[in-house]
N, C-alpha and C positions, 0 to 999 in steps of 0.2 A: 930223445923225445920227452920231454916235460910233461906231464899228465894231473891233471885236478882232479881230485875228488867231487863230484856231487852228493848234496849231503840225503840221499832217497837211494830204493834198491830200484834198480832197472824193469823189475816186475812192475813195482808201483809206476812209473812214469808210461810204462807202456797202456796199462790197464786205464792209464786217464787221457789219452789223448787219442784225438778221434778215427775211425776206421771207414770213414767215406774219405775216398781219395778227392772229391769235386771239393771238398769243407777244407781237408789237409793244405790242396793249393791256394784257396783262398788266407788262411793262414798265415802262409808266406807275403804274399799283397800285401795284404794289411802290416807286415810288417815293413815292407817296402814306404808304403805312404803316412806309417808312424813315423819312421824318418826323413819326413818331411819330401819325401820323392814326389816329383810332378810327372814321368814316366814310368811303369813296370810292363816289363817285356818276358812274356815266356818263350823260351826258345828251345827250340827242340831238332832232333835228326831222326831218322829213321830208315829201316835197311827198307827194301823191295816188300817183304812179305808184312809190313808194318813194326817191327820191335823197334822199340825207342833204343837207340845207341847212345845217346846225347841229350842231356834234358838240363837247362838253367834259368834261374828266375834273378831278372838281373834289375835293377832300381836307380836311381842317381840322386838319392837323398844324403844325408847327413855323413853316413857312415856308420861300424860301431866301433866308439870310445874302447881302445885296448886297457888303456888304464880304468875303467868301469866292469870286465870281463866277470869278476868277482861277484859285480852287483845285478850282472844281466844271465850270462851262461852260467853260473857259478849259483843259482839259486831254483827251483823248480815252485811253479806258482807262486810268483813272486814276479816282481818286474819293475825298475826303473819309472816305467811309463804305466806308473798307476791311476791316470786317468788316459781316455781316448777316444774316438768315435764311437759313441755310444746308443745311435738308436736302437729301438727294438730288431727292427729288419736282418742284424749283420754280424756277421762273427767279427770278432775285432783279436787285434793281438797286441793285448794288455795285462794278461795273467801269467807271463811268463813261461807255457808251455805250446806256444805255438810255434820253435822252432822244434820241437819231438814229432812237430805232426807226420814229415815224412817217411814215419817209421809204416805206416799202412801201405808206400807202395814204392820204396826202395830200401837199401840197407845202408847206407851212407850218406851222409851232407856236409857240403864241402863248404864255406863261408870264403869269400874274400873280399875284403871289405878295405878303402882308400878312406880316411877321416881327417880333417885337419885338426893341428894342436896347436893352431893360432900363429904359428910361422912355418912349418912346412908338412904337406902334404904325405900322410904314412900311411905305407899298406901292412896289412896282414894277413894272415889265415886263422881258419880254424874248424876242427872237424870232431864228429860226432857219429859213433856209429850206431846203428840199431842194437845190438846185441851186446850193448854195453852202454847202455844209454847214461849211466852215472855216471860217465866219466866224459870229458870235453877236453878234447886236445886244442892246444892253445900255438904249438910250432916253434913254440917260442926258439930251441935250438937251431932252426932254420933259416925263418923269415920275418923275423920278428922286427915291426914296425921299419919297413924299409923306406928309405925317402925315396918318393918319385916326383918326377916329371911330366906337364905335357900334358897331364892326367886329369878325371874329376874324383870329385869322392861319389861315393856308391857303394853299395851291396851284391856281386853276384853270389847266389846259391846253385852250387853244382849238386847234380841227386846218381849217386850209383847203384846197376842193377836196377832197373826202374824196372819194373813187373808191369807197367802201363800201357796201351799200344798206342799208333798214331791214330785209329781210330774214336779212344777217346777224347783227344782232344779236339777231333776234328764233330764231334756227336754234335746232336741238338742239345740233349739231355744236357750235357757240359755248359755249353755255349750260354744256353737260357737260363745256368746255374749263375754264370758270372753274371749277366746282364740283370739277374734279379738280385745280386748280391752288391753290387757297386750301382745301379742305376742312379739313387739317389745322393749319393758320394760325388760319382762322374757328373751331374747336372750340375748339384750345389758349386761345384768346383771349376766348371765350364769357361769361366773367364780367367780361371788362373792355368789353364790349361793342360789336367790332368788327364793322364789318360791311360788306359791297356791296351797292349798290342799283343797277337800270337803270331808268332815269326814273321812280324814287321806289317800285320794285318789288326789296325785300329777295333779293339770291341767296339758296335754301333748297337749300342742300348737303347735309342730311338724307338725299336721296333716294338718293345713293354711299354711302350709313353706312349697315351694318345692324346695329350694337350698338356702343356706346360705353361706358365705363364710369372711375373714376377712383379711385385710391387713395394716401392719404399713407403713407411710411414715414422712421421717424426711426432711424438707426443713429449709433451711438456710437465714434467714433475712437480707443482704448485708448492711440495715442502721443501724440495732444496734447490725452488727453481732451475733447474737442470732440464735440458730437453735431452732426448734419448732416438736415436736412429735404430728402424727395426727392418730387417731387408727379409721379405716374405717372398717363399718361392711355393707356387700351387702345382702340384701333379697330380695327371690322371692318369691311372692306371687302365690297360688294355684289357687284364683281365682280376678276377679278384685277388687281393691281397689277403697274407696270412692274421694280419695284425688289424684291431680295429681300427676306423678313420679317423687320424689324429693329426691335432697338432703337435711338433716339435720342438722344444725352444731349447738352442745350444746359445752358448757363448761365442766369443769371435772366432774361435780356437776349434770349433765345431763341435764341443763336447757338450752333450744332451745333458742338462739340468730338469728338465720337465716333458713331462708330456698331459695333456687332455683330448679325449675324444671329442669330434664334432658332433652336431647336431643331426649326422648324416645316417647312423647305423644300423638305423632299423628301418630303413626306406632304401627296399629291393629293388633300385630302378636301375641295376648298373653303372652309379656313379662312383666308380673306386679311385679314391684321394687321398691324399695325404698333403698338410701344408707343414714344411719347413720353418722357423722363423729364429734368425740368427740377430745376435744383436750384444752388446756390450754390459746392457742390463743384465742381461744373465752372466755375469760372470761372478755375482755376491747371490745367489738368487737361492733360496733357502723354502721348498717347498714347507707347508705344516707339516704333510706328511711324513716328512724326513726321507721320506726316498720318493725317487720318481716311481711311476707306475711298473714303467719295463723294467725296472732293476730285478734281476733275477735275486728272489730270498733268498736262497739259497748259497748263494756266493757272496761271502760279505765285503771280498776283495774290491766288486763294482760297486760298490757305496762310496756316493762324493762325499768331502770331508767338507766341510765349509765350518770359518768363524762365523758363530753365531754371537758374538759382538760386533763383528763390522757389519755382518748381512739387514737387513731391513727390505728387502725385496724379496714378496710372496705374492700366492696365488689372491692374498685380501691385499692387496697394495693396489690405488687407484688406477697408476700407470696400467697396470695389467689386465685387471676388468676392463679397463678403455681399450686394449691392445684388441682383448679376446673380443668387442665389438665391434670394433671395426676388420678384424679379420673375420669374422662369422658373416658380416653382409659383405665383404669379397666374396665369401664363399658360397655365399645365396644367390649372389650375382655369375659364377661360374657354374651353378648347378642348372640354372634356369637355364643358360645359353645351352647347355651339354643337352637337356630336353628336349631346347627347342632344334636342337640342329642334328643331335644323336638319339637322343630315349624317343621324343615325341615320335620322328622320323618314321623309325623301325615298329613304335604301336600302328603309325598310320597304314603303313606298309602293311604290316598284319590283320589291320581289319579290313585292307583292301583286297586283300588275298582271299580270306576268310567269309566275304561277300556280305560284310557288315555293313561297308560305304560302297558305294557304288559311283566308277566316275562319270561325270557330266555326261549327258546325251549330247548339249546341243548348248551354244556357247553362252548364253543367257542364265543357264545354272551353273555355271561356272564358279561367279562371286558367291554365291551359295554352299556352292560343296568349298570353299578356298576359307568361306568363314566358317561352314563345323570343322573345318581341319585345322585353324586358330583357336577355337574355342575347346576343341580337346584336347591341345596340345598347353592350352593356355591352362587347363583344370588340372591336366597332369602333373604343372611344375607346381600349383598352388597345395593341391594337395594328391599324392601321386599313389596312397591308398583305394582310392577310388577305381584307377584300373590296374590295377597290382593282381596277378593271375586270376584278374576277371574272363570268366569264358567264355563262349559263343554267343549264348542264347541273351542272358542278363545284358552284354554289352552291345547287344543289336538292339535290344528294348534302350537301356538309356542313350545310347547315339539318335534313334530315332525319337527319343523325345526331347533332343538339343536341337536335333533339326528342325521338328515342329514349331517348336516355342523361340529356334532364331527368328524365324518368318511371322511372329508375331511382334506384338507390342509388350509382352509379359514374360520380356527375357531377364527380367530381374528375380521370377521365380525358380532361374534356377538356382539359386543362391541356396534359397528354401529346399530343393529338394535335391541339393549334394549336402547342406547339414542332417538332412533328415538320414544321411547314408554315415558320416564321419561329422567329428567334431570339428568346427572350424574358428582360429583364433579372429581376433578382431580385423590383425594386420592379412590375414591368409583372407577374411571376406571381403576387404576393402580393396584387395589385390583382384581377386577375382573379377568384383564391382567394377575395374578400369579395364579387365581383360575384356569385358563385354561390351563395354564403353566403345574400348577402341576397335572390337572387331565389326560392330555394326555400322560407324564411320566408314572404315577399310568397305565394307561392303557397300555401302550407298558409291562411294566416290568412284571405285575402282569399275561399278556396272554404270554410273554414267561415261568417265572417261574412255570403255569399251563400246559404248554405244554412239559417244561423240565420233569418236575418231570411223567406227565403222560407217555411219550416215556420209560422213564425210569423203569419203570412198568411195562409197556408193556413187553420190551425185557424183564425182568424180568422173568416173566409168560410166555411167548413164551419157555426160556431154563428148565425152570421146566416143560413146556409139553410135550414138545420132544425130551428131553435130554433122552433119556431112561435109560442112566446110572445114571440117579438119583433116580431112584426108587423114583417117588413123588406119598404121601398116598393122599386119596380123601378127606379128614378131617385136616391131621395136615400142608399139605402146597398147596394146590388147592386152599381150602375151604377159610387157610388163608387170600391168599393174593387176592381173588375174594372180603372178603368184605371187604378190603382195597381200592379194585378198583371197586365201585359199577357201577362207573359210566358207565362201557361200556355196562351196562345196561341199565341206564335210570341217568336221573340228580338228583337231592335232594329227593332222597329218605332215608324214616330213616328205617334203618335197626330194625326188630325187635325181631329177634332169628338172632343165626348164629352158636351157638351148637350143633347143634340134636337134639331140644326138641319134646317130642309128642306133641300133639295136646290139648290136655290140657291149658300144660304150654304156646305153642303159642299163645290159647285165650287169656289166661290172662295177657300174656304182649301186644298182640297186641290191646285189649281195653284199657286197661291202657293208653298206649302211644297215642290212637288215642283222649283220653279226653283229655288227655295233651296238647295236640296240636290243637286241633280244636278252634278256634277263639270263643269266649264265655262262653266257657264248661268250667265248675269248674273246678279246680283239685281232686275233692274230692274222696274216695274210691270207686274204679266200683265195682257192685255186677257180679259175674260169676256163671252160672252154671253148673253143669256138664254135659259132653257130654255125650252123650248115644252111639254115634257111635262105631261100633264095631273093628275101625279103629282110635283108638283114641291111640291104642297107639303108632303107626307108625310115624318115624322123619323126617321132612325136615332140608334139610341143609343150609338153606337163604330165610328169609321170610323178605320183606319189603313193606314200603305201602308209600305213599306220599298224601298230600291233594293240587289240586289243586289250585293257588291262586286269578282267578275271579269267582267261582263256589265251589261249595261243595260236588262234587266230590272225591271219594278216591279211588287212585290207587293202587291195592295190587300186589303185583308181588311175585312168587317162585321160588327158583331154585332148579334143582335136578341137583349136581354135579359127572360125573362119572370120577374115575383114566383114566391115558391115556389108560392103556392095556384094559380097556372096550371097545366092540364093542357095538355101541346105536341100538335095534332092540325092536320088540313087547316085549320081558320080561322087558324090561327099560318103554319103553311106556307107560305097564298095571299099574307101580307104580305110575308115574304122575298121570296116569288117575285117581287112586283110592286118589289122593289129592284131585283133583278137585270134586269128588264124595263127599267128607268126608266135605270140605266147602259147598258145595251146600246144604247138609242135617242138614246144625248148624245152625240154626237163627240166632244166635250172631254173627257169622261171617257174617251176609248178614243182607244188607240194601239198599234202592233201590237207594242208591248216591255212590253205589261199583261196580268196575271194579275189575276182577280176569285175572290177566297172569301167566302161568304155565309153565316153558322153562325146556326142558331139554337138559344138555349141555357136551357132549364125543367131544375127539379128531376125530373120523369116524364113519360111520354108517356101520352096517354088510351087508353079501351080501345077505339074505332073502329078500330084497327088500320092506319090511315092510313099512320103512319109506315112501320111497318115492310114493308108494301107497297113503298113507294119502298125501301129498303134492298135486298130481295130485288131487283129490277130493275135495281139499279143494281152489282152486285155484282162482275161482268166487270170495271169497271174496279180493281179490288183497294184499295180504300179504307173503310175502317172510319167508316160513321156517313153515307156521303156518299147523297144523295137525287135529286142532278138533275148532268148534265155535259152543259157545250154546247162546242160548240169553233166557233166563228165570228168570221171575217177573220181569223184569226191570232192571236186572243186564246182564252184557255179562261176559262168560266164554272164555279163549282161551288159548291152548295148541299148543308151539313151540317145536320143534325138532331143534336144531342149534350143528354146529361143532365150535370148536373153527377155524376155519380158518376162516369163515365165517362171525365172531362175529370181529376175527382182522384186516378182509377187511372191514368192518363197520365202526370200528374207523379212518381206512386210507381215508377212502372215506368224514367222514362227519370235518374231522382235514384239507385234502390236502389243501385249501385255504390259510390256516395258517401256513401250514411247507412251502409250497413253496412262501409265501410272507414272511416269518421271515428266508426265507435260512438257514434250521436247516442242520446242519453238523450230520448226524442220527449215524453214526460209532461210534464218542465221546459218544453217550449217549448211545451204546449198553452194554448189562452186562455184564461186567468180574468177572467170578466166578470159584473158582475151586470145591464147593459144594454147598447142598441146605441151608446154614446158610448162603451165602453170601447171596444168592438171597433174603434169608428173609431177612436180613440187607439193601440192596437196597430198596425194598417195603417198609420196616419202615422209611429210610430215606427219601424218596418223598411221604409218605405218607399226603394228603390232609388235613388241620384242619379246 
């Protein structure tokens, strides 16, 4: 056995290399894809009660050079690959002591490594053990540089005695170690197809990334006329990073020459980023500072060497001011979209929670509450101080004075009174100036086009109920086009039958839907059971429910549609009624956060006088049209009588505001039809999405 000397005592080698076993493995990677490997695979075995029997970390890069052993094994901090991945984020194995690192959690490491020497293919070994770390056996008397076949080159490392279980490799704690440790690596490298696998299971570092995105830009060097390609990769981080938000700038090779922070680090909106930017210009590129930022002082090893006679590329070189502009509005341009689609979101969410905003009554306030939810989301990306752990009280005062002053003419005051709160730049007030611009547009257009399409409907429905020469069925065109227009019922309600299903089939969608929907609740399959009711196989013909949005409360509502040539009297009544009866007695449909409305809706009431009977009775409770109120376990029941006239003086009454301040011309939007397929063609045309 041939044996080297190392020129350090075993003490010392142990005492410098690290004792976190998750760091120690990464180590090895890194030296994997130092040698240019596009796969590392750790592989492992393990008995019944978890001991690792078998543990190898295996690569398909370069190999290592036997004839170099002197310059790699044969030297302690010290390394061949004196430059190498270098951002802040990552351990790298460049210092020449990251193959000692398995000394933290086995006693031996076994090297065998395939290299070509330009015409054939040699293998070797080589081993290292703990407890004599300054020495490196090299095999030479055994196996030394054997020709193979058939073969690639590559690195396996065998580790003996591994003190580790299968446990941890199988940990979160691990898992979330690598995926924070290569994420950025694995991304940059995505097309060239790198990757880690544990025992043949792909790391998916996806799960740290919440947007990623890439863009080329070519700029033009005016003093050596030279244009320069720069390939910018943007990440956003799921949760905070250790390292401020920076840019990156390696060379092609990927090794970091620079780094600058963004303009992002002191604005707590949870936008954690980092922009890569890889490019060829960097490869002479010679900060003032003479090191980059991340370069650990310390270690004088990680200092890039550069001729400072060939270099002429810094941080003062035009190219580069031009780069860092146009990547800074990329990255204003990605901050903005993460507001409006994630920060804004989650603020809106919380003041709705919090009962700061309150949603719409009734559909007319609609484009109102939709333009302060523009217009806060629009001030947050402008200047995002403003509601930065703003609290309760304060932020119900200024939302209610955005609301006020939208509904005015002297929405340009708030300009004036968010400076009066922060300072704001030229570009940040001019910004703001279009955010209001364009949310009061968005509002005119979006409540006329609500208002167009619903008139339209209207008349719609009006000629199918009293046209009587259209013979309209209570299913194929009532039915239709009422649940196209739910709304002159109630606002955001989701429909949840609208066939004639029994009672059955409506359980089962209406749990469904209600899981669906409910803030928290799985989606996962609702168990149902059957009803017993002896009235279960009886249809409605529009079942909807809604959950309210500061409470958890759900609204369920029915309708019983009758043709026009029905007169509404007690035999109409006694069917509703036997709805309400048929819920009342299902568990499943009842919960004590459930509200039941039960409406039944003809063009006239007969002259029995039945109805208006129940009207006069029911009257104490102060509700218009209502027939029956129960209040039981905690839920309230109630049963409406309503004529369609009644329902279309409704919508006149609770719209008038809005057709007489928008001067609607009502004639152009009445329906010209010569049948009932026009009418249905009008309804599908303005029908709401």
């Amino acid at each position: 056995m041939a044996k080297q000397r190392v020129s350090i005592t075993n003490n010392s080698i142990k005492s410098g290399v690290t004792n976190d076993a998750k760091k120690a493995i990464c180590e090895f990677i890194w030296n994997g894809f130092d040698a240019q490997a596009v796969h590392v695979n750790i592989e492992y075995q393990a008995t019944e009660l978890g001991s690792i029997t078998h543990l190898q970390i295996k690569d398909d890069g370069v190999g290592i050079n036997r004839s170099q052993l002197n310059e790699t094994f044969g030297k302690y901090q010290d390394s061949v690959k004196n430059q190498s991945f270098q951002w802040s984020s990552q351990v790298k194995g460049h210092k020449g002591k990251g193959r000692y690192a398995f000394n933290c959690f086995a006693t031996r490491a076994d090297w065998t490594s395939i290299y070509s020497d330009g015409e054939h293919l040699l293998k070797h070994s080589i081993s290292i053990n703990a407890d004599n770390n300054n020495y490196f056996n090299d095999h030479s008397d055994s196996n030394c540089n054997q020709i193979v076949h058939g073969e690639k080159t590559g690195t396996t490392v065998s580790f003996i005695n591994v003190v580790l279980d299968q446990s941890f490799f199988e940990s979160k704690e691990f898992i979330d170690y690598l995926k924070r440790e290569y994420a950025v690596f694995l991304e940059l490298n995505k097309n060239k197809g790198k990757s880690i696998s544990i025992n043949g299971k792909k790391l998916d570092y996806s799960t740290i990334i919440a947007d990623t995105d890439n863009k080329r830009i070519q700029i033009k060097d005016e003093t050596d006329n030279k244009s320069y390609n720069f390939e910018l990769t943007f990440i956003r981080w799921q949760e905070k990073i250790k390292e401020n938000y920076s840019y990156y700038f390696l060379d092609n090779a990927q090794i970091e020459h620079f780094e600058k922070t963004t303009s992002f680090n002191r604005k707590d909106i949870g936008f954690h980023h980092s922009v890569y930017i890889i490019s060829s210009y960097f490869d002479e590129f010679l900060p003032t500072s003479r090191k980059s930022q991340n370069i650990n002082e310390k270690d004088s090893q990680q200092e890039i060497i550069f001729d400072e006679t060939k270099s002429s590329k810094s941080e003062k070189d035009k190219v580069f001011k031009k780069l860092i502009t146009l990547a800074a509005d990329w990255l204003i341009d990605k901050q903005k979209k993460y507001i409006s689609e994630v920060a804004g979101e989650e603020l809106w969410q919380k003041f709705e929670k919090n009962g700061i905003v309150s949603y719409p009554k009734n559909e007319y306030e609609l484009p109102l509450y939709l333009e302060l939810k523009n217009t806060v989301t629009g001030i947050y990306s402008v200047q995002p101080k403003i509601f930065e752990n703003i609290r309760e009280k304060p932020a119900k005062t200024l939302v209610g004075c955005l609301k006020l002053l939208l509904q005015t003419d002297k929405r340009e005051d708030l300009i004036s009174i968010i400076e009066s709160v922060v300072n704001m730049s030229d570009d940040e007030r001019h910004k703001l100036a279009g955010i209001l611009k364009v949310t009061e547009l968005s509002h005119i257009t979006s409540t006329i086009g609500l208002l167009e399409n619903r008139l339209k409907t209207v008349s719609a429905l009006k000629a199918m109920l009293f046209d009587k020469t259209l013979k309209a069925y209570e299913i194929e065109d009532i039915q239709k086009i009422v649940s196209s227009a739910f709304w002159l019922f109630g606002e955001q309600y989701n429909i949840v039958t609208e066939a004639e299903p029994d009672f059955q089939q409506a359980l089962e969608a209406y749990l469904k839907a209600l899981h669906n929907t409910k803030t928290g609740v799985g989606k996962s399959k609702v168990s149902v059971d059957k009803m017993r009711s002896p009235d279960v196989n009886k249809e409605m013909d529009i079942f909807a429910f809604r959950q309210t949005k500061n409470s958890n409360t759900v609204e369920n509502i029915i309708i019983e549609l009758k043709r026009p040539s029905v007169k509404l009297g007690e035999l109409e009544l006694s069917q509703i009624k036997t709805y309400m009866r048929t819920i009342c007695q299902e568990p499943q449909f009842c919960s004590a956060s459930a509200k039941w409305t039960f409406i039944l809706v003809g063009n006239e009431l007969d002259n029995s006088g039945s109805i208006e009977t129940e009207y006069d009775s029911n009257k104490t409770w102060g509700k218009r049209d209502l027939v029956l109120h129960v209040d039981k376990n905690s839920q309230r029941y109630e049963i409406f009588v309503k004529t369609w006239s009644t329902i279309f003086d409704d919508f006149e009454i609770r719209h008038d505001f809005l057709l007489r301040r928008l001067n609607f011309r009502r004639q152009e939007l009445s329906a010209q039809y010569s049948n009932k397929e026009d009418l249905h063609n009008i309804v599908d045309s303005a029908r709401e999405k």
